[in-house]
C-alpha positions as CSV (number, residue, x, y, z in Angstrom):
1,X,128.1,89.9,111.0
2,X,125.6,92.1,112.8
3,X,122.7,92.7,111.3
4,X,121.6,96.6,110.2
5,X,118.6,98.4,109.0
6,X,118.7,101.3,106.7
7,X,116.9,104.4,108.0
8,X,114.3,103.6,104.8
9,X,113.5,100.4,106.1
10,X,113.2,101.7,109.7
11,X,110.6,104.9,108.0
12,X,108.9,102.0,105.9
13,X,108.3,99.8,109.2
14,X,107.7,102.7,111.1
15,X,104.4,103.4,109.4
16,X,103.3,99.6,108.4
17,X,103.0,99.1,112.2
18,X,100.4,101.9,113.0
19,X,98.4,100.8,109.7
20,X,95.1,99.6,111.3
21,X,94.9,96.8,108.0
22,X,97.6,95.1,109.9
23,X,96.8,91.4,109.2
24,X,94.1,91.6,107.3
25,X,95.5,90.9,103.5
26,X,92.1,89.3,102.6
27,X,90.4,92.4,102.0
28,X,93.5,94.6,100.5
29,X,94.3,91.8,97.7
30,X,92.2,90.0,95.7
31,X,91.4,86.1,95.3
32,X,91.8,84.5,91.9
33,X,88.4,84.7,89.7
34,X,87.0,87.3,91.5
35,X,83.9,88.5,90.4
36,X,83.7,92.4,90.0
37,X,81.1,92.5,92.3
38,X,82.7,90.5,94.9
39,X,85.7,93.2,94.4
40,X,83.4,95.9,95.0
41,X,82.3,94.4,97.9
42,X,86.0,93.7,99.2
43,X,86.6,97.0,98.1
44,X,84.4,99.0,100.1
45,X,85.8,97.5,103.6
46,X,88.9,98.2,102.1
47,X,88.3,101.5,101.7
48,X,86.2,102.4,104.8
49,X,89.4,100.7,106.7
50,X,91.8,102.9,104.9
51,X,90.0,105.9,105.4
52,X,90.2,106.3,109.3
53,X,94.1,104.8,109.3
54,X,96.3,107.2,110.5
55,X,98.9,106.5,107.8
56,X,96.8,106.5,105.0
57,X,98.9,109.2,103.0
58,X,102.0,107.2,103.9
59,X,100.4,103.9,102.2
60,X,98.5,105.7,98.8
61,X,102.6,107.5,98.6
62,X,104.2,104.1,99.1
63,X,102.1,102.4,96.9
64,X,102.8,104.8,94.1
65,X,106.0,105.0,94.4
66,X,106.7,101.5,94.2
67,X,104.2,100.8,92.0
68,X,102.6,98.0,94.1
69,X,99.7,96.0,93.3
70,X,95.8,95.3,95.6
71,X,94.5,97.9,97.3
72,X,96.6,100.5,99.4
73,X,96.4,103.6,101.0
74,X,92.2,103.9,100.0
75,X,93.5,103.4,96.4
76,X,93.1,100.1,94.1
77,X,95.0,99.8,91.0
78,X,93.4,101.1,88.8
79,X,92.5,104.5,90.7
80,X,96.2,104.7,91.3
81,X,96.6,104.6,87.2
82,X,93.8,106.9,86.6
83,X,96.7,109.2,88.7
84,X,99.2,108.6,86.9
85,X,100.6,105.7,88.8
86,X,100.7,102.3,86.8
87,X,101.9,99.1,88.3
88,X,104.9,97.1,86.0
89,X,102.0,94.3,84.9
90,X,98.6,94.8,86.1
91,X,97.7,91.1,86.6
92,X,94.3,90.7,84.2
93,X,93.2,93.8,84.5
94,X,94.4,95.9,81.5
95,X,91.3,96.2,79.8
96,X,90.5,98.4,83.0
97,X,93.0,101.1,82.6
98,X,91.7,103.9,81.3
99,X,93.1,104.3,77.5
100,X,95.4,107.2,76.7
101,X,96.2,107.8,80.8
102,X,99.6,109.9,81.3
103,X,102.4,107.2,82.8
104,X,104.3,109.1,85.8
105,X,107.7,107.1,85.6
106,X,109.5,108.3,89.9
107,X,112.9,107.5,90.6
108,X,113.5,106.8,94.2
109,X,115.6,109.5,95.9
């Protein structure tokens, strides 16, 4: 059976390959027991990366939409739920969510 690829997965692809994090998952996601100032640290490459990537609104809209975790598109989780974007179970970070944020629920299209 030959083996196809929706036009979503071809858009998705499309923009992951001119994302200049390619490869570099260390600084985008972080390690277990990290110290907050470690993840500020991390953060901040993260973010200066992000900034100058030519698909960083492509990423921050992926991200929300799926409701993915780490750091994506010059967001971290929590900035993304201070939007309005939560992920399904913030992995020990809860306490960090701002109380009484609105919840945007998307359905794909």
């Amino acid at each position: 059976m030959p083996l196809t690829v929706s036009r979503q997965h071809h858009q998705i692809v499309g923009w992951q390959s001119a994302a200049l994090c390619a490869g570099q998952t260390d600084i985008f996601f972080a390690p277990p027991g990290e110290r907050p100032e470690a993840r500020a640290r991390r953060e901040a490459k993260a973010r200066q990366l992000c900034l100058v990537c030519p698909v960083l609104d492509s990423c921050r809209g992926w991200a929300r939409s799926n409701r993915e975790y780490g750091f994506w598109g010059g967001e971290s989780e929590e900035e993304r739920a201070r939007a309005g974007y939560r992920v399904d179970m913030p992995v020990g970070r809860v306490a960090r969510y701002p109380r009484g944020a609105p919840v945007r629920v998307s359905c794909p299209a």
